[in-house]
N, C-alpha and C positions, 0 to 999 in steps of 0.2 A: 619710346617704346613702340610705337607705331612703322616705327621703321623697324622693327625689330619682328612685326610681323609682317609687313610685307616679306621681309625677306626669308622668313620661314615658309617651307616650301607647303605646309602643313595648311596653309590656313589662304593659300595660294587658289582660286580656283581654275579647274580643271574643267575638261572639255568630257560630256555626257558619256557615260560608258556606254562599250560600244561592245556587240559578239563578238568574238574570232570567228569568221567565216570556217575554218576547218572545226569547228564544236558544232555546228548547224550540220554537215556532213557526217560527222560519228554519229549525232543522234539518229541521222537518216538510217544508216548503216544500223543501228542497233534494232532500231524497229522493224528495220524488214528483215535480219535475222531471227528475231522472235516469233515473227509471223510465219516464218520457214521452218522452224522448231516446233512450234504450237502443230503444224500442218504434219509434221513428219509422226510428230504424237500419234495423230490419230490417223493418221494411217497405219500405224504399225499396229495399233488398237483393235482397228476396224479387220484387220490380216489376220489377226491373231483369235479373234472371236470366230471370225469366217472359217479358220483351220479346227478350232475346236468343234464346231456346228457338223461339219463333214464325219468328223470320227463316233462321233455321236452316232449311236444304231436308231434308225428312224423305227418308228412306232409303228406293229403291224397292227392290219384292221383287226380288230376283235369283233366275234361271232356268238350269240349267244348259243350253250349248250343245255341243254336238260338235263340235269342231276336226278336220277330216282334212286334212291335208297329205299332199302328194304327194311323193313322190322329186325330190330334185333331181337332174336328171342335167346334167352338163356333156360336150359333145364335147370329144374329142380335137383341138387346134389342128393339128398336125402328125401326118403320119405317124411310125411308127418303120421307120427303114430296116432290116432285116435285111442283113448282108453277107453273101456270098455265101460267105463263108470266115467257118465257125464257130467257137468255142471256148466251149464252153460250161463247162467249168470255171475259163475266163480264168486260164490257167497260163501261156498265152505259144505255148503248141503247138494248132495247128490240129487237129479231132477230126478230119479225114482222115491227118496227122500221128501221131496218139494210135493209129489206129488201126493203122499198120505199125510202131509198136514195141511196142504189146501193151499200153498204158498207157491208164490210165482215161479216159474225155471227164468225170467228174464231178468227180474228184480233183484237185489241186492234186498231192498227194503219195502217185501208187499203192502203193509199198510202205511207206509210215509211216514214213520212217526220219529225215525229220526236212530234209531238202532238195528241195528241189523240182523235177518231173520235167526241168523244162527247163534248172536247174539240171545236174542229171544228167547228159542226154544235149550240153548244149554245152556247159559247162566244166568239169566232172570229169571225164568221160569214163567215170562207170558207167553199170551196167543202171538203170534207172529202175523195174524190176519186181522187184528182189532188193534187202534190204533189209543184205545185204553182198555188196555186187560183186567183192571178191579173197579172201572166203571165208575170213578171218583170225581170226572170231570176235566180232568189234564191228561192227557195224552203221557203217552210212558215215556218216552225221549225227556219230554221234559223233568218228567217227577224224576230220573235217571241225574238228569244236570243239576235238577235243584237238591239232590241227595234224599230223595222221597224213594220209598220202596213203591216201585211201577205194577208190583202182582197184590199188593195189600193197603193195610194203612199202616201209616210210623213210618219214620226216617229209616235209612238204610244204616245199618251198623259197620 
């Protein structure tokens, strides 16, 4: 069996593998084409950048201006009527009104007490200037909310 591998050429040794001198060449050849490619890259790059830069409109100097604007004024389309009968707290009572019961023209509610004077003088029937009109001790708003008559004594019906 031993002769049977000697003469196999398989198991036979061989002498060091060695390059092919023309594969050391290609490779040379490959690399400096790459490098020639790479190089043509950017120059075409750097062309092309350059050519766009050119058509570009350069930026002129900018100057500062002074803007002054005027007011806008718009007219009035309509007059405002004035009536002839004021209220200038818009409580309901005329300030000619306000003024013969003793009650504010600016108030809605001269004595605070929590209803309002027109309230007062037409359907409760208090003072609209005393902040308890039958003197009980609670204030009329209140005896109002808690369902107390605010010009007497007894609940409100």
């Amino acid at each position: 069996m031993s002769e049977e591998l000697e003469n196999n050429s398989m198991y036979t040794p061989s002498a060091p593998y060695q390059e092919d001198p023309s594969h050391k060449k290609r490779n040379i050849i490959f690399v400096v084409v790459g490098v020639i490619v790479v190089i043509g890259i950017v120059f075409v790059i750097r062309s092309l950048m350059k050519k766009t830069q050119e058509k570009l409109p350069q930026a002129q100097e900018q100057t500062e201006t002074q803007i002054t604007q005027e007011p806008v004024v718009q007219e009035a389309r309509g007059k405002l009527i004035e009536s002839p009968e004021s209220d200038k707290d818009r409580d309901g009572i005329l300030d000619e009104e306000e003024e013969k019961y003793g009650t504010s023209d600016f108030e809605i509610d001269t004595d605070g007490d929590a209803l309002s004077d027109k309230m007062e003088i037409e359907f409760w029937k208090t003072d609209p200037t005393k902040t308890d009109s039958d003197g009980d001790g609670y204030n009329d708003g209140y005896e109002v909310f808690r369902g107390y008559n605010p010009a007497g004594p007894g609940k409100l019906e």
